[in-house]
Every structure is written in C-alpha cells, then in structure tokens.
C-alpha positions as CSV (number, residue, x, y, z in Angstrom):
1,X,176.9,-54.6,-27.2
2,X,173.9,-56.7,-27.1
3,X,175.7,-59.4,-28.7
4,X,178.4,-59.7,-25.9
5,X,175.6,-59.6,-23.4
6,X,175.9,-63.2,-22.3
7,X,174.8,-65.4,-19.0
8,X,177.6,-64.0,-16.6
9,X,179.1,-61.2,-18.4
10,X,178.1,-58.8,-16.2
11,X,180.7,-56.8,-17.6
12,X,179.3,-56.4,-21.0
13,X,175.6,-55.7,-19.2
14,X,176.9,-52.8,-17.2
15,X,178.6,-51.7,-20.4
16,X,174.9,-51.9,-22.3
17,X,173.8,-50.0,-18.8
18,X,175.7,-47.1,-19.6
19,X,175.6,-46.7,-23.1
20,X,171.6,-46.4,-22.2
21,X,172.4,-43.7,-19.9
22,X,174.5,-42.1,-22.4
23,X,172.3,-38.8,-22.8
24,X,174.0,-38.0,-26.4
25,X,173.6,-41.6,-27.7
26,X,171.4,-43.7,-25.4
27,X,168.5,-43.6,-27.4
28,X,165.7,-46.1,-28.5
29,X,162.7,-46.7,-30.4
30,X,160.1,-47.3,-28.2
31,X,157.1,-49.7,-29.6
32,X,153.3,-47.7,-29.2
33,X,150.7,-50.3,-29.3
34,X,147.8,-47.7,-29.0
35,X,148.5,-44.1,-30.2
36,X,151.0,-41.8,-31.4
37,X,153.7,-40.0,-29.8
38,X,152.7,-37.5,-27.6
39,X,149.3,-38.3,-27.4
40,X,147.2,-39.0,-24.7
41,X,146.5,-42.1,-25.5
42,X,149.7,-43.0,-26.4
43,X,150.3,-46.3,-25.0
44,X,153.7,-49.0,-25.1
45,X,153.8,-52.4,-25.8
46,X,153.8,-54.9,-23.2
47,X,155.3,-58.4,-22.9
48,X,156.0,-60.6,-19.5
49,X,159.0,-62.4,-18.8
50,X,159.4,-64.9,-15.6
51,X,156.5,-62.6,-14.5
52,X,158.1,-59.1,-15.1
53,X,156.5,-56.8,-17.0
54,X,158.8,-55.0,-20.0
55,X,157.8,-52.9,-22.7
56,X,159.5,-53.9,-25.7
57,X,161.4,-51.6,-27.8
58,X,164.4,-51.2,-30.2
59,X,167.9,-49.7,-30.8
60,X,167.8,-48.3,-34.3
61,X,165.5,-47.6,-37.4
62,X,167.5,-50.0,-38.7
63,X,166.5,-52.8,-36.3
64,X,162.9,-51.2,-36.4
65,X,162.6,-52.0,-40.1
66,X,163.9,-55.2,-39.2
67,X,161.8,-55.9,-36.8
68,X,158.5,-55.7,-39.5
69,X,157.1,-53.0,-36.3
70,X,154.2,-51.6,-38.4
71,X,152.3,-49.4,-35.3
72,X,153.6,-46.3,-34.5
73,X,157.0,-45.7,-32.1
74,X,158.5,-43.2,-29.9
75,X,162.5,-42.2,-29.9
76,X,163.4,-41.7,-26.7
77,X,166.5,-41.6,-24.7
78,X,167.5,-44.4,-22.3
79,X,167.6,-41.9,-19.3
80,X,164.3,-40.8,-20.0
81,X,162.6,-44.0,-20.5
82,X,163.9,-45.3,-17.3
83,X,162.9,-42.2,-15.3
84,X,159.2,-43.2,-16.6
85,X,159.1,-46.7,-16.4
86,X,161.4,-48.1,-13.2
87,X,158.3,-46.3,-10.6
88,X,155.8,-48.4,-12.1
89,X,158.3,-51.7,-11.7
90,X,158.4,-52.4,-15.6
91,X,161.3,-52.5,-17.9
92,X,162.6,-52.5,-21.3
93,X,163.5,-55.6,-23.5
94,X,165.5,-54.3,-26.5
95,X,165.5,-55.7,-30.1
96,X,162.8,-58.8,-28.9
97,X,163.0,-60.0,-32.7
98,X,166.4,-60.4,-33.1
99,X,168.4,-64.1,-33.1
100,X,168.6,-65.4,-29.4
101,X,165.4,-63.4,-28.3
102,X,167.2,-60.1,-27.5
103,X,168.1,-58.4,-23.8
104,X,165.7,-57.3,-20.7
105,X,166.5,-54.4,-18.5
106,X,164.6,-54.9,-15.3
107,X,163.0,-52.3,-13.8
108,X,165.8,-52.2,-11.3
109,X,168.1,-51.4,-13.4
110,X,166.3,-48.6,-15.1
111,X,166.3,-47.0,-11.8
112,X,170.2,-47.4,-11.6
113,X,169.8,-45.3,-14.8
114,X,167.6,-43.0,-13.6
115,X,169.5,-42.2,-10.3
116,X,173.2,-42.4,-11.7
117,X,174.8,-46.2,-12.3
118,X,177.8,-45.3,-10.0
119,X,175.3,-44.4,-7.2
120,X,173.9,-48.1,-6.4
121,X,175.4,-51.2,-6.6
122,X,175.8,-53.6,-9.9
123,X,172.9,-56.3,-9.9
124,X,172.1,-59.3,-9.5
125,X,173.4,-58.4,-5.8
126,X,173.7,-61.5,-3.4
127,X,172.5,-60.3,0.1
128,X,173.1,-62.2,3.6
129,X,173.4,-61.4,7.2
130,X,177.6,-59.6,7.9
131,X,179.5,-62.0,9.0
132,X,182.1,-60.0,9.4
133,X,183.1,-59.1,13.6
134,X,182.6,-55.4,14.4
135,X,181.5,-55.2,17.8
136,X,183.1,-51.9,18.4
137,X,181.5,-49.7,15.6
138,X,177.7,-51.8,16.0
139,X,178.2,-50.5,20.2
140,X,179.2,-46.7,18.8
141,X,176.4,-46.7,16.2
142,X,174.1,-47.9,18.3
143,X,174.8,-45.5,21.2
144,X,175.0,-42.6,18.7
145,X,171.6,-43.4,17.2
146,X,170.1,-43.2,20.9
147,X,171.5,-40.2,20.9
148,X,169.9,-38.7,17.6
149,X,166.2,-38.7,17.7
150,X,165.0,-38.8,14.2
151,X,166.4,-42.8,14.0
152,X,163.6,-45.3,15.1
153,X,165.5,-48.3,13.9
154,X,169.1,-49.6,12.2
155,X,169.0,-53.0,10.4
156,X,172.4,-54.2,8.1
157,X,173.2,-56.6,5.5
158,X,176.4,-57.4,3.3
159,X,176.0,-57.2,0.3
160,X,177.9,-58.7,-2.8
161,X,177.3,-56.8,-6.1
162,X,177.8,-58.6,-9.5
163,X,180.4,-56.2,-10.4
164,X,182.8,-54.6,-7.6
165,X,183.7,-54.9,-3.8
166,X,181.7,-56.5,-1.5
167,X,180.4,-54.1,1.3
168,X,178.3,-53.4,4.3
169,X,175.1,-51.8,4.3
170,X,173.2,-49.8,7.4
171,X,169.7,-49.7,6.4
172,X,168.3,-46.4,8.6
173,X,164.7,-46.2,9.3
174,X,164.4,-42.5,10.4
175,X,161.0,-41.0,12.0
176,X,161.0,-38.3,9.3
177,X,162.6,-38.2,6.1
178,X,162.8,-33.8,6.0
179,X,166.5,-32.8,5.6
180,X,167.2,-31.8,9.6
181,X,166.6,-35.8,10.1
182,X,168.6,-36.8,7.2
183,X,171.8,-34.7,8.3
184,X,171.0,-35.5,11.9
185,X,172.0,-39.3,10.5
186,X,174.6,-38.2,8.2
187,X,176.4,-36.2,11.2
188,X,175.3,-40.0,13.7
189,X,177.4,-42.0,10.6
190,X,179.8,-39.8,10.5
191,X,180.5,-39.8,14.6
192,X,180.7,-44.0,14.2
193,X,182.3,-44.5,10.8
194,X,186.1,-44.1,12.8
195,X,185.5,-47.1,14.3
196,X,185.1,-49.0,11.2
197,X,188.3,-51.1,10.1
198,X,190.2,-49.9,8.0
199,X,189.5,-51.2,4.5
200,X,185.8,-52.3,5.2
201,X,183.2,-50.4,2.9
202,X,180.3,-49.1,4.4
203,X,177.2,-47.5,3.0
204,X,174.2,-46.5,4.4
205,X,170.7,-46.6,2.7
206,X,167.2,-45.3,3.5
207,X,164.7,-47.9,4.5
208,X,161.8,-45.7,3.4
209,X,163.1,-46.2,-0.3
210,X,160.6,-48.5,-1.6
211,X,162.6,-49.4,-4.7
212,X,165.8,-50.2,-3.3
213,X,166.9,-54.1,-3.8
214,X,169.0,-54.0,-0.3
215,X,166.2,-52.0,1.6
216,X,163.7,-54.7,0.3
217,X,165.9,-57.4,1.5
218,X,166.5,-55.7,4.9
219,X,162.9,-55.5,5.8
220,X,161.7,-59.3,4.7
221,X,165.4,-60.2,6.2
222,X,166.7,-58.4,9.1
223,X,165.9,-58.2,12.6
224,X,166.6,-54.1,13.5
225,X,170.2,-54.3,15.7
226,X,168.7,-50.9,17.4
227,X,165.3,-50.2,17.6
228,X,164.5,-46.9,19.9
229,X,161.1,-48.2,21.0
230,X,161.9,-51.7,21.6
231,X,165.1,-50.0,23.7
232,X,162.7,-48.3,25.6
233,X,163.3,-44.8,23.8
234,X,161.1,-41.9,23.9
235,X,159.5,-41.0,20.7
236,X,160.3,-37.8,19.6
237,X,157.3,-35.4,20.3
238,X,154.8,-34.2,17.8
239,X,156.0,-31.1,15.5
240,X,159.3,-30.5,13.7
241,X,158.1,-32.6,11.8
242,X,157.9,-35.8,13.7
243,X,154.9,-38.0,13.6
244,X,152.9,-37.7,16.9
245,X,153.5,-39.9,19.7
246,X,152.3,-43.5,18.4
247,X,152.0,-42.9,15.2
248,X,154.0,-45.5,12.5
C-alpha cells in the first residue's frame, strides 16, 4: 500500500487510512527515543516536515530490522496511536528509511482514524464560500435558529473533499454544547433541511470543535449568515446551563 501511495492517488491514501484503522491488522512499531514501553518516560521519536511535527515509526519487524532502529519501540495499533497523537496536532510518518522517504499521516488524518474515516470528509478538502443559490432554506434556517435559543451564530462553506461528493457545510456555534442544546439544533436542522433541493448534501458541524479542518476554515473564513446578537437577540439567561448574560 505504501508503494501505490503516490502524489494524487488519493485513492490508495484512503486505502492506507483504513488498513491503519483496521483494529485486527492496523498495527505499527512505534520508534521510542527515550524509554521503554510503558514506562514513564517513555518517549517517541520526532521529526518535522514542512513544519508538522510526526513521530516516525514502522510497519513490520521486518521493516524495523531494516530500518537498523537500534532504541527501543512500541507495537501499537493504528487506532490507538491516532487517538494519542491527533490532540497534540502531530502525526505518524511510516517506514522514514525506506526508498522515496516513506508516507506521513498528518495529524488530521489520525483524527479521521480516531473518530471513524466515514464520519469526516477525505482530505486535502478545498473550501470556499457556496455558490450555490438557496435563498429559501438560508431564510427557514435562519428564522428557525431565532427560534431555538441555544444557537448564537450559523456560518457555511462548501466544501470539496479529495475523495467523494462535494457538499455544504453549516458550521453551528451554539451557547452551550450539553446535549438539550445539541438536540435543540438537531430538531432546528431537521425543521429546515425540507427546504433543501433535492440532491444537495448538507452536513452540519460544531464550531466549538477545535480540530475540525472546515470549522477552522469557517472561523478565519466566514462571516456568520445569522448571528442572534448582532440580530438583536436576547441572550439566553443564566442557568440550564447557558453562560450568563455577556459572557463569550
């Protein structure tokens, strides 16, 4: 698999993607430049590519012998490894010794891992401002989320992942992120999702999610398209678990 893994072949990556998520054979050889496994200090290799931080590591004993590795390593599982590593924004570059310089899994990726491939999109995603012409579901979604307290603000962006449809994303920004507000905003998308054409994807994600590529892009990017307090709204009171009057 590393061997198809070639500039555009996206195909091949996600395939790498999810033999690493594979929890019966994703497993690797993780590189400890301080410690041994288990220990506390137990510490991976580093390297930095185009200023990203990896840890380097590799996908059999085989290719550890190879690799003339002579410190100590962990076997881990891909799922694992990427549940530890993508919060700390580093990721995995597997088999750095082999011919061509091997293949780097950005920490964005490893989240896709962590969380479930089928559950985000397929990076690198290109992201600009809709251009599609939806007048009628912006004026319903915009007139439900007056209507449901626990939005502040709504922002969008289309996105276009490496591999699979195109789609529309509504980034909500939600006073409180406790599950009443989250269903309360389920139930709004829901209500305004009819008037949708048919055949347009839509997906909604949170804009408190620090690690998410399209919230990232939505808040350097896009101007909120409803924004209770700039509308005018009342803030929800204090309690229930709603920030106090003022508060950010």
């Amino acid at each position: 698999m590393l061997r198809q893994v070639t500039p555009g072949r996206y195909d091949a990556y996600e395939a790498l993607l999810h033999a690493l998520a594979d929890p019966a054979g994703g497993r690797i050889w993780m590189l400890l430049w301080h410690g041994q496994p288990g220990s506390p200090d137990a510490q991976y290799g580093n390297m930095e590519v185009d200023g990203v931080g990896y840890a380097p590591c590799v996908t059999s004993a085989q290719e550890l012998a190879v690799s003339g590795w002579s410190r100590a390593h962990e076997v881990v599982t891909g799922r694992d490894i990427a549940r530890a590593l993508y919060p700390e924004r580093w990721g995995i570059w597997l088999n750095p010794h082999a011919p061509g310089g091997g293949v780097g899994i950005p920490w964005l990726d490893l989240r896709r891992i962590a969380t479930g491939l089928d559950r985000m999109p397929a990076g690198p995603l290109r992201l600009s401002d809709p251009a599609v012409e939806i007048p009628q579901f912006y004026a319903l979604l915009t007139q439900n989320a007056h209507r449901t307290p626990a939005v502040r603000s709504l922002r969008r962006a289309w996105v276009q992942p490496s591999v699979g449809a195109a789609y529309l994303a509504i980034g909500l920004d939600l006073y409180d992120t406790g599950r009443q507000a989250v269903d309360a905003a389920r139930a709004m998308m829901q209500q305004s999702i009819g008037a949708v054409p048919d055949g347009l994807p839509v997906s909604t994600v949170a804009l408190s999610d620090e690690y998410d590529p399209v919230t990232m892009w939505m808040r350097a990017n896009a101007r909120p398209f409803y924004d209770r307090e700039a509308h005018g709204g009342a803030q929800p009171a204090g309690g229930y678990g709603y920030p106090p009057v003022g508060a950010r």
